[in-house]
SEFI-121427 format. One record per residue (C-alpha): x, y, z; residue number from 0. Coordinates in nm, 3 decimals, always signed. Example, Ala and Ser with C-alpha at 12.3 -4.5 7.8 and 13.67 -1.06 7.14 Angstrom:
SEFI-121427
+---------+---------+---------+-----+
|      c1 |      c2 |      c3 |  nr |
+---------+---------+---------+-----+
|  +1.230 |  -0.450 |  +0.780 |   0 |
|  +1.367 |  -0.106 |  +0.714 |   1 |
+---------+---------+---------+-----+
//
This chain:
SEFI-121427
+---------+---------+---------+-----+
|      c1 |      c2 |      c3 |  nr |
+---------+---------+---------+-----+
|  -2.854 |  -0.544 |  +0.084 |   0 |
|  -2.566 |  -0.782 |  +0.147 |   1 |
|  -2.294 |  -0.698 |  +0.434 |   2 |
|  -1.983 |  -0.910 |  +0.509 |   3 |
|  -1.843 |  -0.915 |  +0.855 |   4 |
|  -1.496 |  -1.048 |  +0.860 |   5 |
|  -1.327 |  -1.071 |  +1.153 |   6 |
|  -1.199 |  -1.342 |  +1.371 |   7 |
|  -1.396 |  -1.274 |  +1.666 |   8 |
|  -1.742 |  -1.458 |  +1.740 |   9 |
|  -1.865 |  -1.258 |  +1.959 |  10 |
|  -1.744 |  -0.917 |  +1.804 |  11 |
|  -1.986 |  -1.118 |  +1.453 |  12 |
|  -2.278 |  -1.172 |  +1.689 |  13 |
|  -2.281 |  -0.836 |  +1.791 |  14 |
|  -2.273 |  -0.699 |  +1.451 |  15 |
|  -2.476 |  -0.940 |  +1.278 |  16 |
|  -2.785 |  -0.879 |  +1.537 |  17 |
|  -2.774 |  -0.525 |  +1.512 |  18 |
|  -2.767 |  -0.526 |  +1.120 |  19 |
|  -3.016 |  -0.833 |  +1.094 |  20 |
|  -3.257 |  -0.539 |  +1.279 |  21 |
|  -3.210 |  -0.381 |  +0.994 |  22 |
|  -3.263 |  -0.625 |  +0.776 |  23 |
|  -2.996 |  -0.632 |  +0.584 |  24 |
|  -2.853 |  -0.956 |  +0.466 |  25 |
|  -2.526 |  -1.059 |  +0.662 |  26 |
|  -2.248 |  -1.295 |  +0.573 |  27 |
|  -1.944 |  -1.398 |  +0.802 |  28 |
|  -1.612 |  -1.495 |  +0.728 |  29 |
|  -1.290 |  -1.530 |  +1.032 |  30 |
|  -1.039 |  -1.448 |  +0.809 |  31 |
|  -0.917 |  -1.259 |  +0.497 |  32 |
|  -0.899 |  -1.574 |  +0.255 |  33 |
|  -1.270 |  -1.645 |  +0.328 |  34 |
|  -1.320 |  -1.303 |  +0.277 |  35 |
|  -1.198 |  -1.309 |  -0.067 |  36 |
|  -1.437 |  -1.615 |  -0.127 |  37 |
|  -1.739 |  -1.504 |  -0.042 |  38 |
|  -1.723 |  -1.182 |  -0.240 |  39 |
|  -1.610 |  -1.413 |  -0.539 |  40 |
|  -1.926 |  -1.589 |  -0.505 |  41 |
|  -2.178 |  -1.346 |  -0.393 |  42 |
|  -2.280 |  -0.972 |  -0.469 |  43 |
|  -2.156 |  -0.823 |  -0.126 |  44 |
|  -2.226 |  -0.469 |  -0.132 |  45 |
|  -2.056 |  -0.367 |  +0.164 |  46 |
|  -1.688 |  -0.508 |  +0.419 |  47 |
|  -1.666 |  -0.434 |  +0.720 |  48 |
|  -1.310 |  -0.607 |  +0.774 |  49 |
|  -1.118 |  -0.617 |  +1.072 |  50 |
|  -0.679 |  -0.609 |  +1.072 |  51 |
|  -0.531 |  -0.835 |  +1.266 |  52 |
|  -0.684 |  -1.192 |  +1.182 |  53 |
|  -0.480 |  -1.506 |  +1.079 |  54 |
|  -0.421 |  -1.637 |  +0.717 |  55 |
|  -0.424 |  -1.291 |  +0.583 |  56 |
|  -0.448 |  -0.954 |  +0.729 |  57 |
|  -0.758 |  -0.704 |  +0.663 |  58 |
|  -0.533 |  -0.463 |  +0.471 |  59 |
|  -0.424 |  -0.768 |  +0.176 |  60 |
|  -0.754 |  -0.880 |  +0.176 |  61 |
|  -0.896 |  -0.538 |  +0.078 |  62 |
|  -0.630 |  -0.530 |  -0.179 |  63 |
|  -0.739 |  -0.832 |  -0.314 |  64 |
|  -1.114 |  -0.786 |  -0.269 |  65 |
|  -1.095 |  -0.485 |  -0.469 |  66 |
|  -0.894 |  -0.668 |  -0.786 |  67 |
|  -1.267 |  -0.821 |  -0.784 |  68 |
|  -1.523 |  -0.575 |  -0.690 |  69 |
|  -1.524 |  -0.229 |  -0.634 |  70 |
|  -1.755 |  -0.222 |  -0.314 |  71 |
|  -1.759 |  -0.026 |  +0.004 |  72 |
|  -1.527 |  -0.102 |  +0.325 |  73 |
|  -1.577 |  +0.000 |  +0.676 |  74 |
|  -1.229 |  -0.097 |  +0.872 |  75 |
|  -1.324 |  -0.226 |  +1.224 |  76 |
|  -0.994 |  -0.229 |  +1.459 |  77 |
|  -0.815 |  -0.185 |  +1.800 |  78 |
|  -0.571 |  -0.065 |  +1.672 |  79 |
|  -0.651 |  +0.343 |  +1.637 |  80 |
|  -0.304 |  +0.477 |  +1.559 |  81 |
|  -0.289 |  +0.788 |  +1.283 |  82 |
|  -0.075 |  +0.543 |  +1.038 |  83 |
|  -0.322 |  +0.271 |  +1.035 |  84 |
|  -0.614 |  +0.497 |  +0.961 |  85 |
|  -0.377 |  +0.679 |  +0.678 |  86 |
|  -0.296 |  +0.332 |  +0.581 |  87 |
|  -0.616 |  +0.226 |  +0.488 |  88 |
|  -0.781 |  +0.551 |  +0.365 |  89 |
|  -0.493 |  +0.503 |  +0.130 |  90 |
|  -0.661 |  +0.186 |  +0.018 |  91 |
|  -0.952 |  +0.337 |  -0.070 |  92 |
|  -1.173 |  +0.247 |  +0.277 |  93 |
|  -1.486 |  +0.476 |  +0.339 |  94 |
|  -1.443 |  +0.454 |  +0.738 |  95 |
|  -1.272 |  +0.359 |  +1.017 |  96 |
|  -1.448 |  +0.256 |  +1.353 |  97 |
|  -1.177 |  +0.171 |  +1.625 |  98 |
|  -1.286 |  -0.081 |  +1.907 |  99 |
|  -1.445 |  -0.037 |  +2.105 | 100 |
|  -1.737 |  +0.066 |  +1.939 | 101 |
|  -2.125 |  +0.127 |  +1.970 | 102 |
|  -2.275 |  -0.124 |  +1.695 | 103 |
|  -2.539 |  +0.169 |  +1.675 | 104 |
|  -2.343 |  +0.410 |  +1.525 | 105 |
|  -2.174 |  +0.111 |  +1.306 | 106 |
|  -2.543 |  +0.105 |  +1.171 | 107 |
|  -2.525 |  +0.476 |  +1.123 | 108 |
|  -2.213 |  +0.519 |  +0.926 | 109 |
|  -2.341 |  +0.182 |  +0.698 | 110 |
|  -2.683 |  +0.369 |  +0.621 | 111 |
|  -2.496 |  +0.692 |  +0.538 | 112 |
|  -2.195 |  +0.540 |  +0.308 | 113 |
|  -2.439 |  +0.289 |  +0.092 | 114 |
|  -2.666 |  +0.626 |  +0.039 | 115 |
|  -2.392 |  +0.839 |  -0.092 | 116 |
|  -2.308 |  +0.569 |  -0.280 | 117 |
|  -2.608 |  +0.447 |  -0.455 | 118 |
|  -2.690 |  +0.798 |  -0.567 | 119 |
|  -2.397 |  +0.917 |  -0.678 | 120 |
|  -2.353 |  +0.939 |  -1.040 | 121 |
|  -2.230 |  +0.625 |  -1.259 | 122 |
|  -2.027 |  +0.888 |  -1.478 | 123 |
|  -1.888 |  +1.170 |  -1.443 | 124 |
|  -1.727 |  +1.354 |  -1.752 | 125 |
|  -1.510 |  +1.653 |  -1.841 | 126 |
|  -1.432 |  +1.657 |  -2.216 | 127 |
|  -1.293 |  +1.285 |  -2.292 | 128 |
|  -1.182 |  +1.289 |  -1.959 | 129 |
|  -1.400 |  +1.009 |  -1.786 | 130 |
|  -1.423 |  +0.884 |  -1.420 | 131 |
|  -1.625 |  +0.553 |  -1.446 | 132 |
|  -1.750 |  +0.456 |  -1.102 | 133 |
|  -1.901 |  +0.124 |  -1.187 | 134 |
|  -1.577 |  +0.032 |  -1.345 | 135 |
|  -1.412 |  +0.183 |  -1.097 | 136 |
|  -1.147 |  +0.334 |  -1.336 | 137 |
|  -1.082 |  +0.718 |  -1.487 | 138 |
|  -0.968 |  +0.720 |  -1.873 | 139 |
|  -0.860 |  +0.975 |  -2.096 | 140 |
|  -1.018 |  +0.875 |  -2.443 | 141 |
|  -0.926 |  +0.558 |  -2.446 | 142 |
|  -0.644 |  +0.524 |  -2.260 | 143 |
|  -0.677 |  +0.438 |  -1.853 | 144 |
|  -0.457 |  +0.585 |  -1.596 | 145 |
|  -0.310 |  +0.422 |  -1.281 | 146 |
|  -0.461 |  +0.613 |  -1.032 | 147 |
|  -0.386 |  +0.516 |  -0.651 | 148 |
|  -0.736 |  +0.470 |  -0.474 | 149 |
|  -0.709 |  +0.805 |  -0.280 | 150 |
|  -0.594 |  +0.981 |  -0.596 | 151 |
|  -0.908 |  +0.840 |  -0.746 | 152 |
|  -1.085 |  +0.928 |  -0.482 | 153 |
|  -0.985 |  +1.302 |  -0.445 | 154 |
|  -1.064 |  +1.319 |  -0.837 | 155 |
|  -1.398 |  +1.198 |  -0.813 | 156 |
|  -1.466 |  +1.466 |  -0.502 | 157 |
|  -1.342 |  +1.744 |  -0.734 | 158 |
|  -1.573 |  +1.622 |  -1.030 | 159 |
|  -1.859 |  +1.626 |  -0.815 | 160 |
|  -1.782 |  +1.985 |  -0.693 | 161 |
|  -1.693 |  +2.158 |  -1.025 | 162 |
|  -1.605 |  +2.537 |  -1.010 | 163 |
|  -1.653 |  +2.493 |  -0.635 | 164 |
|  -1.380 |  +2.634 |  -0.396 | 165 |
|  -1.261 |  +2.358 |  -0.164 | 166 |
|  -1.110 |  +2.413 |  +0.133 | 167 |
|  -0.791 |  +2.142 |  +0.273 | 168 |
|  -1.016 |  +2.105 |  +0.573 | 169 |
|  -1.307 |  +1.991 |  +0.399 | 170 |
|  -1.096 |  +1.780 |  +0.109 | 171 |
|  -0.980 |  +1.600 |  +0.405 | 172 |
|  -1.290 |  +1.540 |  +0.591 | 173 |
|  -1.502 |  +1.406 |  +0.249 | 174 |
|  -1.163 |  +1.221 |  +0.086 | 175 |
|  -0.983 |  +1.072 |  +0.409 | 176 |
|  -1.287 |  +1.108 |  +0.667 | 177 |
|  -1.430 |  +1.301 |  +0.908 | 178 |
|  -1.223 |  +1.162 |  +1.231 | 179 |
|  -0.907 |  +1.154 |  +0.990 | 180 |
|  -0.625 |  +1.363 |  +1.210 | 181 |
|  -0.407 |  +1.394 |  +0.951 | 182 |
|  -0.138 |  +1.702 |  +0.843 | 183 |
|  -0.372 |  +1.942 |  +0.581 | 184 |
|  -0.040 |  +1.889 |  +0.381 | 185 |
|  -0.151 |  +1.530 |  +0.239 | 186 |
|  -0.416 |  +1.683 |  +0.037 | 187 |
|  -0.119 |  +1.897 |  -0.130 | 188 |
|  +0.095 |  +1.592 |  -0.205 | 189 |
|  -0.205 |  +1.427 |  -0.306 | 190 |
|  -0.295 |  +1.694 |  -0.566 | 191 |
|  +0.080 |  +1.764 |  -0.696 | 192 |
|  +0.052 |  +1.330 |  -0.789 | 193 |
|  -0.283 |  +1.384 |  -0.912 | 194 |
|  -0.183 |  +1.640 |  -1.123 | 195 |
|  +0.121 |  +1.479 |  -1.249 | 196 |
|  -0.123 |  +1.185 |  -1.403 | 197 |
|  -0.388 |  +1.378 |  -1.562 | 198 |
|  -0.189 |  +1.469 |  -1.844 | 199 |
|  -0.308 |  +1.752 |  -2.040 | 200 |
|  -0.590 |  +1.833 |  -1.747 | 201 |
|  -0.333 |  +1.877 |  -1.537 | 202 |
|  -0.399 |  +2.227 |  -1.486 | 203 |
|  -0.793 |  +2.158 |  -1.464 | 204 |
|  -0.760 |  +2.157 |  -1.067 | 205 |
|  -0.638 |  +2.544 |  -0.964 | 206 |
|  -0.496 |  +2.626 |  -0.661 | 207 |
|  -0.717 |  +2.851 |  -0.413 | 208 |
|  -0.472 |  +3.116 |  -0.249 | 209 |
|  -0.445 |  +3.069 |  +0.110 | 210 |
|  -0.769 |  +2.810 |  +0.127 | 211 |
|  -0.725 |  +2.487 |  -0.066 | 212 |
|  -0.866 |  +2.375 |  -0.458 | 213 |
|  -1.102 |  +2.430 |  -0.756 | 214 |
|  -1.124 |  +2.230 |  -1.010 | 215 |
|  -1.226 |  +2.446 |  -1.268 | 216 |
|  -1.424 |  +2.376 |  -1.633 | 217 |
|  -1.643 |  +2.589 |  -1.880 | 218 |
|  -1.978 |  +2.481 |  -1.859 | 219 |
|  -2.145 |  +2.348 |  -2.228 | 220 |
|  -2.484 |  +2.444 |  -2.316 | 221 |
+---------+---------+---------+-----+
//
């Protein structure tokens, strides 16, 4: 397994990169966002963990861009621990955020447990000719693709993986945004109204739970 460690500290890559060579996975280093962008052009990364502040380019525009190329998993790795920078980049799609300091052993921990959800979660997941395609990284309707934000496509892809399941805000927040996310419960309803709106004719797929949170709701085929 391939890991990238981009940020413009030495010492905070040393750190990293002995812990995860332990572990033997692969590790690649880059100080800033540009050479960020280059190495995942030019080798099959499977997971960032990408700091903020850096010169050149920023974390944030370099996950932007990294994802244009690859949809792959990012750990942000920051100082800065302010509720608006977490939003900010669970609104980019991120998996987690790890403020400094930090103990590279739990690091470790939360790479081991986001590259095993991810490598066996399901490469489709259907509902009629509604598709979410998570190799492509894109949901389509037939044939037509919407423009889903990341943590729209997100939240969709935790409601097709919990069919006729009632979902409470709390835990749409913990499994969408993240476990240490402190946000208002009222983002997952803003998030669901925009959701909504772009589904089209499913639209009305996702039912609201009375005084506890979602379902998305479908008849099951035999």
């Amino acid at each position: 397994m391939k890991i990238l460690i981009c940020d413009d500290e030495v010492l905070i890559r040393n750190v990293i990169k002995e812990y995860l060579l332990l572990e033997h996975y692969e590790v690649y280093e880059a100080s800033d966002g540009e050479e960020a962008i280059n190495i995942v052009s030019n080798n099959n990364i499977d997971l960032v963990i990408m700091d903020i502040m850096m010169p050149k380019m920023d974390g944030y525009q370099a996950i932007k861009e990294i994802k244009k190329i690859k949809a792959i998993p990012f750990i942000i790795l920051s100082a800065r621990g302010e509720e608006f920078d977490k939003l900010y980049g669970f609104d980019l799609g991120i998996d987690d955020y790890v403020t400094k300091p930090f103990s590279p052993k739990e690091l470790v921990a939360r790479i081991k447990a986001i590259m095993k959800r991810t490598q066996n979660e399901d490469v489709l997941y259907k509902y009629e000719d509604l598709v979410l395609d998570v190799l492509a990284h894109e949901v389509r309707i037939g044939n037509k693709k919407l423009e889903l934000t990341p943590k729209e496509y997100d939240l969709l892809k935790y409601f097709m993986q919990n069919k006729n399941i009632a979902l409470s805000r709390e835990a749409i927040l913990m499994n969408v945004w993240g476990y240490d996310f402190y946000g208002d419960e009222r983002t997952v309803d803003t998030h669901v109204k925009t959701l909504r709106n772009s589904l089209g004719k499913y639209r009305d797929i996702i039912v609201t739970v009375r005084g506890m949170g979602y379902k998305f709701v479908v008849k099951e085929t035999n």
